[in-house]
C-alpha positions in Angstrom: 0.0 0.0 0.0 1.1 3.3 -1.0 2.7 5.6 2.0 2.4 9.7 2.3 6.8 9.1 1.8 5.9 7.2 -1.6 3.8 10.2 -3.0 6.4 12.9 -1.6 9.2 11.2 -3.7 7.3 10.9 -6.5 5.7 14.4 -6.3 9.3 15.9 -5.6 8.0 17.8 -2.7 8.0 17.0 1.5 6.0 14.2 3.3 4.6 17.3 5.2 3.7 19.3 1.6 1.4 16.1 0.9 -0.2 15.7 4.0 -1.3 18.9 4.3 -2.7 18.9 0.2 -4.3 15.4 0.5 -5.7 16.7 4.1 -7.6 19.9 2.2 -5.6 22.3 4.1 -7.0 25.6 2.9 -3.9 27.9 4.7 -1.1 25.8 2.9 0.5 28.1 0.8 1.7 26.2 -2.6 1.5 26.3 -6.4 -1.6 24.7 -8.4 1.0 23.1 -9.9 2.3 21.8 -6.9 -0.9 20.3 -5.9 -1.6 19.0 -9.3 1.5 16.7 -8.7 0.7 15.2 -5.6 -2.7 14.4 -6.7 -0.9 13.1 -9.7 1.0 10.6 -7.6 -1.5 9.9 -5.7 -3.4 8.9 -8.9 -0.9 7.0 -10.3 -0.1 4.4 -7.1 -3.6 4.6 -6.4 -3.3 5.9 -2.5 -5.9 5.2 -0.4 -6.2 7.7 2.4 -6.1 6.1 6.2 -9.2 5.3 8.0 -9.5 8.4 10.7 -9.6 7.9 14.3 -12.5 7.3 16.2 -11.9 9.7 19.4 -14.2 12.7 19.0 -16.1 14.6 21.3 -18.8 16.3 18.7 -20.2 12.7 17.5 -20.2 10.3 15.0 -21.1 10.8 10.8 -21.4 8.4 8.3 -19.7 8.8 5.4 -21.3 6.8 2.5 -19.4 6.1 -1.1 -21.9 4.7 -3.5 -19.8 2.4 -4.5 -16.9 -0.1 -3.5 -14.1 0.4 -2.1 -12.4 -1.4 -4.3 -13.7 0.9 -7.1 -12.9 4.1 -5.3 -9.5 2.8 -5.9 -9.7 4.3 -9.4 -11.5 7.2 -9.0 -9.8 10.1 -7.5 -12.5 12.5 -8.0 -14.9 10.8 -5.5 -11.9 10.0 -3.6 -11.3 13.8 -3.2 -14.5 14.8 -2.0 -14.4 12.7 0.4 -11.0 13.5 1.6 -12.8 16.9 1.9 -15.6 16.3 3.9 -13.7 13.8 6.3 -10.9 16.1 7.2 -13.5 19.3 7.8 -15.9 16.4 9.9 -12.0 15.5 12.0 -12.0 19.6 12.5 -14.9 19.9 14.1 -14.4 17.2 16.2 -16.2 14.3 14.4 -15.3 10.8 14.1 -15.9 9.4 10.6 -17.8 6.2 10.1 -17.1 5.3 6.5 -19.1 3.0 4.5 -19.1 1.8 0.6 -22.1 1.1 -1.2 -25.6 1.7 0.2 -26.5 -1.7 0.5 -23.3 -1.0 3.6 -26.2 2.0 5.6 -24.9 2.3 9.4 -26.5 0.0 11.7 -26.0 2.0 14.5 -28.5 4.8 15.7 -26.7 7.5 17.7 -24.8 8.6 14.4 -24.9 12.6 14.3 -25.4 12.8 10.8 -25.0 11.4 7.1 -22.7 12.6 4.2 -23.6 10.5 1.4 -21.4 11.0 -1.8 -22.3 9.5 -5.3 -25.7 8.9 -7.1 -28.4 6.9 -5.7 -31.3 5.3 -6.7 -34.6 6.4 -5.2 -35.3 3.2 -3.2 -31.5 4.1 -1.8 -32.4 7.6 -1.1 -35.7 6.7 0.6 -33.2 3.9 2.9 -31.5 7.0 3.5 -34.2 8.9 4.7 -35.1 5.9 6.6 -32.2 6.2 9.2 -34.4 9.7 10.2 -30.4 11.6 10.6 -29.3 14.9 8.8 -28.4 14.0 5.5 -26.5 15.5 2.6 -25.7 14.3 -0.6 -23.1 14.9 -2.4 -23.0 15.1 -6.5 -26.8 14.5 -7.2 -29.6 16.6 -7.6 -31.8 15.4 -4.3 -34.3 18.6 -3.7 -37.2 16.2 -4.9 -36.3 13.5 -2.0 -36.0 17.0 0.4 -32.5 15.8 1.2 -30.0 18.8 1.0 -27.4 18.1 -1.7 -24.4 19.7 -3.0 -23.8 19.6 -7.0 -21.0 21.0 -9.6 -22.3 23.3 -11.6 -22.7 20.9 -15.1 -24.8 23.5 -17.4 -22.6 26.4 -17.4 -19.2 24.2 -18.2 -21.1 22.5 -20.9 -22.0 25.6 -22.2 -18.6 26.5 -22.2 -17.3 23.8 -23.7 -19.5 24.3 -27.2 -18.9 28.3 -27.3 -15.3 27.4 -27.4 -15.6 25.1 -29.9 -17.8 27.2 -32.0 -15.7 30.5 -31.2 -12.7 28.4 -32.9 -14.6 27.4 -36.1 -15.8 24.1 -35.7 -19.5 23.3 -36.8 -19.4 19.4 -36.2 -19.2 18.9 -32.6 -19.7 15.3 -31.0 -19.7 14.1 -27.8 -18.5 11.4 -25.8 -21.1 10.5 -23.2 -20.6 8.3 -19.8 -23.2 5.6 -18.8 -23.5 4.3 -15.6 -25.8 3.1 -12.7 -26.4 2.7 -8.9 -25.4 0.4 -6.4 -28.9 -1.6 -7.3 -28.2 -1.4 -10.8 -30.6 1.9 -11.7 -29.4 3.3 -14.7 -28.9 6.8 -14.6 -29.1 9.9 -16.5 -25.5 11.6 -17.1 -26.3 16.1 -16.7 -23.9 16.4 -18.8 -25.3 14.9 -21.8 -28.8 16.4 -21.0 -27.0 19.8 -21.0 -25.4 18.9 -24.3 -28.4 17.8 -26.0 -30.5 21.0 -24.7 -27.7 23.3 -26.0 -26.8 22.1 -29.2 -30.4 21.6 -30.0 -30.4 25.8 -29.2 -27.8 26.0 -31.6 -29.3 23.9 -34.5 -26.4 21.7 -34.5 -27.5 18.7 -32.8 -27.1 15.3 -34.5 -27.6 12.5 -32.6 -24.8 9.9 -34.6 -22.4 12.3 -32.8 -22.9 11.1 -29.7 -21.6 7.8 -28.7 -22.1 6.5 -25.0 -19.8 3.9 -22.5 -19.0 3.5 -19.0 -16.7 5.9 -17.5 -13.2 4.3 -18.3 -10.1 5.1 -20.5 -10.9 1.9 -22.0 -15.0 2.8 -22.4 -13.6 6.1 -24.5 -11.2 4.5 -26.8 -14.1 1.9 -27.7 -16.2 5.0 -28.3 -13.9 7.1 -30.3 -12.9 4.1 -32.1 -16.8 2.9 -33.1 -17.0 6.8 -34.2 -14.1 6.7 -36.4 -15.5 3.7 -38.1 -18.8 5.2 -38.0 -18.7 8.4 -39.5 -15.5 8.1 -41.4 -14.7 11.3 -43.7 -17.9 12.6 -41.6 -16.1 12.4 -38.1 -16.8 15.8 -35.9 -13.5 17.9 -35.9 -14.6 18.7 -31.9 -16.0 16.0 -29.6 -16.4 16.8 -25.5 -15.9 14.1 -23.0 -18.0 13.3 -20.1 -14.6 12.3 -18.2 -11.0 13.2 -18.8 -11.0 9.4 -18.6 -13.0 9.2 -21.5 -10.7 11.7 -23.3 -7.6 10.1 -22.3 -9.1 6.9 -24.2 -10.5 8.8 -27.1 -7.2 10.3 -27.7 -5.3 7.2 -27.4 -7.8 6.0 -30.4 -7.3 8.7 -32.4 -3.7 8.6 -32.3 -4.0 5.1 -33.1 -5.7 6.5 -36.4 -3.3 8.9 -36.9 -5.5 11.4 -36.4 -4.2 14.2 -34.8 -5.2 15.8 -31.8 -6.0 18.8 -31.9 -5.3 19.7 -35.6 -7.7 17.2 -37.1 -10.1 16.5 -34.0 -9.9 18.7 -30.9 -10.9 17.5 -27.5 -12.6 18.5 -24.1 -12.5 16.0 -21.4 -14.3 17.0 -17.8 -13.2 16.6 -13.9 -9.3 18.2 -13.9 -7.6 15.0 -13.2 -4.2 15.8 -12.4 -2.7 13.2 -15.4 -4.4 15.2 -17.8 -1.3 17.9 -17.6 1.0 15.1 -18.5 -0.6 13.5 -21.5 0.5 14.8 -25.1 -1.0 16.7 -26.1 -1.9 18.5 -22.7 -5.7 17.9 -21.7 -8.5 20.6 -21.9 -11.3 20.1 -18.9 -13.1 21.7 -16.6 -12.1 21.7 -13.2 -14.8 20.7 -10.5 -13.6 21.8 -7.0 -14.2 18.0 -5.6 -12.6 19.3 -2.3 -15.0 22.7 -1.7 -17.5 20.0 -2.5 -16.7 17.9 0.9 -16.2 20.8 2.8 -19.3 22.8 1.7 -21.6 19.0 2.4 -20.1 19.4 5.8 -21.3 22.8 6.6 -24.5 21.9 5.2 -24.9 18.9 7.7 -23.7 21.3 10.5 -26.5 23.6 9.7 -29.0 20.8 10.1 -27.4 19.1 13.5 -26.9 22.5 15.1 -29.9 24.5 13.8 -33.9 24.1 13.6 -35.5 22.4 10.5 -35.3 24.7 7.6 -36.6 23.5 4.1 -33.6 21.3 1.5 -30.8 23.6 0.0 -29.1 22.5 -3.5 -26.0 24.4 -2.8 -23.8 23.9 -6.3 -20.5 24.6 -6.4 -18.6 26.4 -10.0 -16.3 25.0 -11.8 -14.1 26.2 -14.2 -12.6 25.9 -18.0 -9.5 25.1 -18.7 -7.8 25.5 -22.2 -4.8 23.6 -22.6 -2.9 22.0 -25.9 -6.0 19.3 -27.6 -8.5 21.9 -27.9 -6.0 24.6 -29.4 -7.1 26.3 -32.4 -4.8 25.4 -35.7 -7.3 26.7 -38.2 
């Protein structure tokens, strides 16, 4: 198992440096780029953060992943929030009781509160509900359930994304879209490619053989870059947006594969800031989601309801950000 001395050598910076980044610590005073390389690492030999202690004198929160552990493994940007919200719960004085999956609820009923991160289905949200604690969710839209919720702000990035790519001359955009589903196998709807649909449809450029949809993997995207280059042919969109930069590191790898280059023949957008996207060539465009403010902002939200009376759900959604970097520069 990877150790904070492991990351530190391969970031290049102290065992203290990474601490205090993979802890959220909002005083540390260090680069972006900095803290783009210890997540790197951390990425790369897939660090799992320590289980915090249990002495607390403010109570006890679940925190629920809504999936595996073994799949968190792979996924730093859930991994990240909830590095956030567990090291603001340990600030105030909370012990953590972390959990995978919902089918995993907390048996035990003195628990202070619930921070449940992921996307549930609605017979896991009602279980939720059913364990009659402050609750927040973190990542899905929950107002209908009247479970507070925090959520990245999906329809402006999109938006964004599809100015830029109009604003640097391309009329065929495509997307690459994520599938997935719940713990109890509910399929779910991804924002993004709502958001996608609803604005190129504004634009009257929506064609629905553009769009080609897999699970959220580097593998998923190359199989769906590849079926669109075999698709479409001469026809193939000279822009496509990724759900995922780990569907746009796949896509990339396919097009390559094609000799296609990226960004001169096909530019991409991927989406979530991983930190490997600054190392691939070419260098990745995304949007950055701020999966740490995320965790931190869930916490304050359950703070609110544990300390304060009843007040009606809050959908409090964090911005995020585009960034521009090398496969979505403009050659034309």
């Amino acid at each position: 198992m990877a150790t904070l001395k492991d990351i530190a050598a391969a970031a290049g910076v102290s065992t203290a440096t990474v601490s205090r980044v993979l802890n959220a610590d909002l005083n540390l005073q260090v680069s972006s780029d900095t803290r783009q390389r210890v997540f790197a690492a951390a990425e790369s030999l897939n660090y799992s953060k320590p289980q915090p202690k249990s002495a607390t004198t403010s109570g006890t929160v679940s925190v629920i992943q809504w999936y595996t552990a073994e799949a968190e493994m792979n996924d730093l940007y859930y991994r990240t929030i909830r590095w956030g919200a567990e090291t603001a719960l340990q600030a105030q004085g909370y012990a953590v009781q972390r959990s995978f999956a919902p089918a995993d609820l907390p048996a035990r009923d003195d628990l202070a509160g619930v921070i449940a991160i992921g996307k549930f289905s609605d017979k896991q949200l009602r279980k939720l509900q059913n364990l009659r604690r402050p609750i927040v969710v973190v990542d899905q839209d929950t107002l209908g359930f009247d479970i507070n919720c925090v959520t990245t702000d999906f329809q402006h990035a999109v938006a964004a994304i599809i100015e830029h790519f109009f604003s640097s001359g391309h009329k065929q955009i495509g997307m690459i879209a994520g599938s997935e589903r719940t713990g109890d196998q509910t399929p779910l709807t991804d924002p993004r490619l709502s958001d996608f649909r609803d604005y190129m449809r504004v634009r009257g450029h929506l064609h629905e053989s553009y769009i080609f949809t897999g699970p959220f993997s580097i593998e998923s995207g190359h199989a769906a870059m590849t079926r669109a280059i075999e698709t479409l042919g001469d026809k193939l969109p000279t822009a496509f947006f990724a759900a995922s930069d780990t569907l746009a590191i796949g896509a990339i790898k396919a097009l390559q594969e094609r000799r296609i280059r990226v960004p001169e023949d096909v530019a991409i957008i991927g989406f979530n800031d991983l930190a490997v996207g600054r190392y691939l060539t070419p260098t990745l465009s995304t949007v950055h989601v701020a999966t740490e403010e995320m965790g931190t902002t869930a916490v304050d939200l359950l703070l609110q309801q544990i300390t304060g009376p009843t007040q009606t759900a809050v959908n409090i959604t964090v911005a995020s950000e585009l960034i521009l970097r090398a496969s979505s520069r403009v050659y034309r």
